[in-house]
N, C-alpha and C positions, 0 to 999 in steps of 0.2 A: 504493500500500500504506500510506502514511504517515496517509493520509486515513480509509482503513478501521480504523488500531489505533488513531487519533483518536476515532472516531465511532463503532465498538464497544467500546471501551473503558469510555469514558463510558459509555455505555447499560448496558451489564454489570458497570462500576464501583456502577451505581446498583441494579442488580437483586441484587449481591453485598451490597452495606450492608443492602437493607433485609432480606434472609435471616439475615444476620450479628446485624443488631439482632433481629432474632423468637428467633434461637440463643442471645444472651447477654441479652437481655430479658426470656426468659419470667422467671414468679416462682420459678421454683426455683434459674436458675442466677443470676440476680438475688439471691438471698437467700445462695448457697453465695458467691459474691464477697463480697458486706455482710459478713457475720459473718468471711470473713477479711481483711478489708479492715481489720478493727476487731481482729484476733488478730494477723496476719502483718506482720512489715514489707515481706516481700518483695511485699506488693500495693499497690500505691499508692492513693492516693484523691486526687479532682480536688477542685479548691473549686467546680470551674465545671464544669455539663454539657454545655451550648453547647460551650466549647472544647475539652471533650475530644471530645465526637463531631466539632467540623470535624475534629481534631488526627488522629483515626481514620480519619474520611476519606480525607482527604489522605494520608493513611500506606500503606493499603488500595489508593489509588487508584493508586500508584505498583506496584506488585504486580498488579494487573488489566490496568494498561497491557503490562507484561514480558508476563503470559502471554497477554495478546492477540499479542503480537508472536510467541512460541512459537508457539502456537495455529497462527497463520496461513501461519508460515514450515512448520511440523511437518507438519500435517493432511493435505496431498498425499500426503506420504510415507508415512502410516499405515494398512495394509490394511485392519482393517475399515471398512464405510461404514456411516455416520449417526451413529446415538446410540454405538454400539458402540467404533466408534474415539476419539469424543470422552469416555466413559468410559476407556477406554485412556490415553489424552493426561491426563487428570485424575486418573489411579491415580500416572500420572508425576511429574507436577507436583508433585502433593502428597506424596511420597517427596522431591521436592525439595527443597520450600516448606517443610511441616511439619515430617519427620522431625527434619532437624537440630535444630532451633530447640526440641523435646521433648527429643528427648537432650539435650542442655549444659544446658537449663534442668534434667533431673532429676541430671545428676550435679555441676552446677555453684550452684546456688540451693538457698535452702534456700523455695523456692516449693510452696505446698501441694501434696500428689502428688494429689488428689480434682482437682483445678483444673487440674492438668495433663494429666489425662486428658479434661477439658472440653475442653481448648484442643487437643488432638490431633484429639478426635471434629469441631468446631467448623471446624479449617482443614482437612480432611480434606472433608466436607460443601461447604465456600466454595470448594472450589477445583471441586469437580464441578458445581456453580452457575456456575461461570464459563466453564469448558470444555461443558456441556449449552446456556449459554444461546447460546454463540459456534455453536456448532454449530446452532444453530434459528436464528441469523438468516443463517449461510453457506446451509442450508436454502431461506429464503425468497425 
């Protein structure tokens, strides 16, 4: 098992970034970050793009590893089969994952509330990316 949340991990680690990056890449949500990047304190800005996407990574990849581990431990147990169940697994996770981390950010920061409905839609979307994709290589 150790082997498989090694080596779907990564693979779904990679297939969750490059989703993530088209999500927060495009030019709109690109431009909605910039202008508060440049208003907000509460948004940080990198000097360096290189390290903050490794910094993302590595961050991300740690999160992909956990619900591979979920994933694989849970999925037996879950009645629907296929896609169905693994949407199921992924409504979970990201009630998990997400929720909290929206809540305290909206009654705890003063982080933009437009941005933070990004980042809800955003991890909501990455986590069903990572649960669809685990399920299509359990599939295979």
């Amino acid at each position: 098992m150790v082997g498989a949340v090694l080596w779907w991990g990564l693979v779904v680690g990679l297939i969750h970034f490059v989703v993530i990056g088209v999500l927060y890449g495009n030019p709109l949500v690109d431009r909605m970050y910039a202008q508060a990047a440049g208003t907000s304190a509460a948004v940080r800005t990198w000097s360096s793009r290189p390290r903050y996407l490794l910094t993302q990574f590595l961050g991300t990849q740690v999160e992909v590893y956990l619900l591979t581990l979920g994933f694989l431990w849970l999925r037996p147990h879950v009645g629907p089969a296929g896609l169905a169940g693994a949407t199921f697994l992924g409504l979970l996770f990201a009630g998990i994952r997400v929720y909290p981390r929206f809540w305290n950010m909206w009654i705890q920061t003063t982080y933009p509330r437009h941005l933070l409905g990004v980042e809800f839609v955003n991890g909501l979307v990455g986590t069903l990316v990572v649960t669809t994709a685990l399920q299509l290589l359990v599939d295979v």
